[in-house]
N, C-alpha and C positions, 0 to 999 in steps of 0.2 A: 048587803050594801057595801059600798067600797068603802075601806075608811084609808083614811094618808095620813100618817103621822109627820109633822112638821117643827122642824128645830133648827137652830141656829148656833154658831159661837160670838154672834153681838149682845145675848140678852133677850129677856124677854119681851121688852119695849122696844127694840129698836126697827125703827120705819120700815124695814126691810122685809124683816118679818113678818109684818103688818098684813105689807102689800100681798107677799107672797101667800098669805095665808087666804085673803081675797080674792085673789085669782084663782086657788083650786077648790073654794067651795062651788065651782060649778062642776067639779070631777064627783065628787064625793062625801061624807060626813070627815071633815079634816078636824082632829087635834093636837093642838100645842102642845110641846113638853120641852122647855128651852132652858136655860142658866137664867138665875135671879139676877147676871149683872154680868160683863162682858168676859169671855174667856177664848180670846183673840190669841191662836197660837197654842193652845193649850194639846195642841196633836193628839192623838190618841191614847187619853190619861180616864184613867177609870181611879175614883175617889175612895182611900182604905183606911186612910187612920182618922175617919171622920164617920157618923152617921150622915144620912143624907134624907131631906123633908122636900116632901112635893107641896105645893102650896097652889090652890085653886085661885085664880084669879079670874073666876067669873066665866060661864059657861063650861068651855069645852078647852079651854086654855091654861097651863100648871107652869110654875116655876120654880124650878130646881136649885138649891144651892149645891152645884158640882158642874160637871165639864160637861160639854156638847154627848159626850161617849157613858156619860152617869145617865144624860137624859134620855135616849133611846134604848138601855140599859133597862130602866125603871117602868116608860112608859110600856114600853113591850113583854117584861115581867110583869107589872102591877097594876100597873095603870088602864089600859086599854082590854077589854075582855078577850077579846079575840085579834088574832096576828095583822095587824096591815098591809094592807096589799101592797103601800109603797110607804118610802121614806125619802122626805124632800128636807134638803139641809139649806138653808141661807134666806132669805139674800144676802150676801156678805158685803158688807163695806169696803169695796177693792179687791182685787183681782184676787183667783189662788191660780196661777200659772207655773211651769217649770216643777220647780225641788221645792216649791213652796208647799206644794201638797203634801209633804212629811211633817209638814209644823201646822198646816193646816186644821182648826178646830172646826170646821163649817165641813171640809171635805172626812174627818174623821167619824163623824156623827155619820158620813153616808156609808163609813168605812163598817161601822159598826152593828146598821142595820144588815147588810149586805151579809156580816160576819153570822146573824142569824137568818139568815136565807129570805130576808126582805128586799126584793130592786127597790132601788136607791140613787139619788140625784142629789150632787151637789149643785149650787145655782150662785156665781159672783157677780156683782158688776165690777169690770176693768176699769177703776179711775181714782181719781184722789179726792174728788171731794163734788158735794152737789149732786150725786147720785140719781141717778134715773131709773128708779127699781119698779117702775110700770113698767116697763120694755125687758127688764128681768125675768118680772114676774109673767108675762105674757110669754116668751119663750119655755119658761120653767114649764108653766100650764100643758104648752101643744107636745112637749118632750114628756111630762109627766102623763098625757093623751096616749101617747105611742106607746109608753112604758107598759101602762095598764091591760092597754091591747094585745101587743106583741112580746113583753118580757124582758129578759136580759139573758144572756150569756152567767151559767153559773160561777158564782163568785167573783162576778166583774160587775164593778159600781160605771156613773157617767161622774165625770165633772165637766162642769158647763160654764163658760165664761161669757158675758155680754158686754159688749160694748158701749160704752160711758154717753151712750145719746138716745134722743127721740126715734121712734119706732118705725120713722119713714127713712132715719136714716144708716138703718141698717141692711148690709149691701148681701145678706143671705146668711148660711150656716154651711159651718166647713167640722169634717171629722176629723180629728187634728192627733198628734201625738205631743208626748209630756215635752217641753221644751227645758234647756237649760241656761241658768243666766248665774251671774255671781254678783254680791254685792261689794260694793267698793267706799271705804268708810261707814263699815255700818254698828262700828264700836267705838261709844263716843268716852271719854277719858275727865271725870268730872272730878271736882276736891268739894268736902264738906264742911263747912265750919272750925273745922277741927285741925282742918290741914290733912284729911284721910284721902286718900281716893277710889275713885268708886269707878266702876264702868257703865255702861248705859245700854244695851243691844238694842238694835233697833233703826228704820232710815236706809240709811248710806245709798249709791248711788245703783242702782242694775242696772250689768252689763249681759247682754243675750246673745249667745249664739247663735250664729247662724244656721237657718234650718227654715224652707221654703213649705215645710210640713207641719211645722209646731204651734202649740197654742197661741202664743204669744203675735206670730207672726199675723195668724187670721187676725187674733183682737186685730192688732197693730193696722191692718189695711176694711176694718170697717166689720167682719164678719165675727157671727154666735162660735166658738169655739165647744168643741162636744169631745171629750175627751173620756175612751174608756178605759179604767184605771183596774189593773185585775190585783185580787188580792194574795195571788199564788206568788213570792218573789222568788224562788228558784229560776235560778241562771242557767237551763238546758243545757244548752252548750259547752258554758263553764263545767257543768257536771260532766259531760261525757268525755271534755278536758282532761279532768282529775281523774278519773277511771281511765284514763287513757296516757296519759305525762305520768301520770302520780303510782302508776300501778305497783311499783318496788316498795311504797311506803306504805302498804295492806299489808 
């Protein structure tokens, strides 16, 4: 039987999840293994000076107190008998576009199956609030369909973006590359009581380059963003660079 192991970095309640977890019990026997409570950004943080409890919450669904990367971690050592044929991460609460995918906790979790030779789908919706995560979760489904089928490329995950609308009006799927944008005020400068100050990360304004190719731009003109994220980072190039510029300093 195909089993899909399904996780998130909003929690193991949140709507997202929910939906997405609905949509692929028509793939397979799917189980839950999420965070007890939101760990948005938590990137690829695995939990060490703590013990960590899975906690059943009824059926086939576990709650973890640790990061997206504890939860596929655990459910894949302990939890689930045999190996998952896939690993679905989200729906996330807003977008993972650009250089967000290194802070990303939704796209880590996929980083992390993947890291044990599980294909793996991250799935977001692009928007700020009001979520549309049937039109999510229907994409996740026919991409997690393909996955099952045809496989992945070893040691390359998908991150999948959707677009913040109803499912008629989404204008196709584009295969996209990582895009990049910078944030502008997005370290806020607050005092406490006390007259201390504190900082705040978080907000401030994106700004995204330009790139007729990139994630950001398909969301941006209506289309499913499918982005393949390899886990290898060595810089080819750069390497034959330094074996090549650098060779007096061997």
């Amino acid at each position: 039987m195909t089993t899909i192991l399904v996780t998130n970095d909003d929690g193991v309640n949140a709507p997202g999840l929910k939906a997405l977890y609905t949509a692929l019990k028509e793939l397979g026997k799917v189980i839950v293994v999420a965070p007890e409570r939101e760990q948005s950004a938590s990137s690829h943080s695995l939990t060490m000076h703590r013990p960590l409890r899975p906690i059943s919450m009824g059926g086939d669904i576990y709650a973890v107190n640790g990061t997206p990367t504890d939860c596929v971690t655990i459910a894949v050592g302990k939890i689930i008998e045999e190996t998952p044929s896939l690993v679905v991460s989200g729906v996330n609460n807003g977008g993972n576009l650009g250089d967000d995918v290194t802070y990303s906790g939704t796209v880590s979790a996929a980083i992390e199956g993947t890291i044990l030779g599980i294909p793996s789908l991250a799935v977001s919706v692009a928007g700020e609030g009001n979520f549309n995560f049937e039109t999510a979760s229907f994409y996740a489904s026919r991409v997690s369909e393909r996955i099952l089928k045809k496989g992945l490329p070893k040691g390359v995950l998908l991150n999948m973006n959707v677009p913040n609308v109803e499912y008629d009006k989404i204008c196709g799927v584009k295969f996209t590359v990582q895009g990049k944008r910078v944030y502008d005020g997005s370290i806020s400068e607050t005092f406490d009581p006390w007259g201390r100050k504190h900082y705040w990360i978080g907000g401030g304004t994106p700004v995204w380059e330009a790139g007729d190719n990139t994630d950001f731009h398909a969301v941006e003109r209506g289309f499913v963003s499918i982005t393949p994220v390899r886990l290898d980072l060595t810089d080819y190039g750069a390497l034959n660079y330094l074996k090549t510029e650098w060779r007096d300093f061997l």
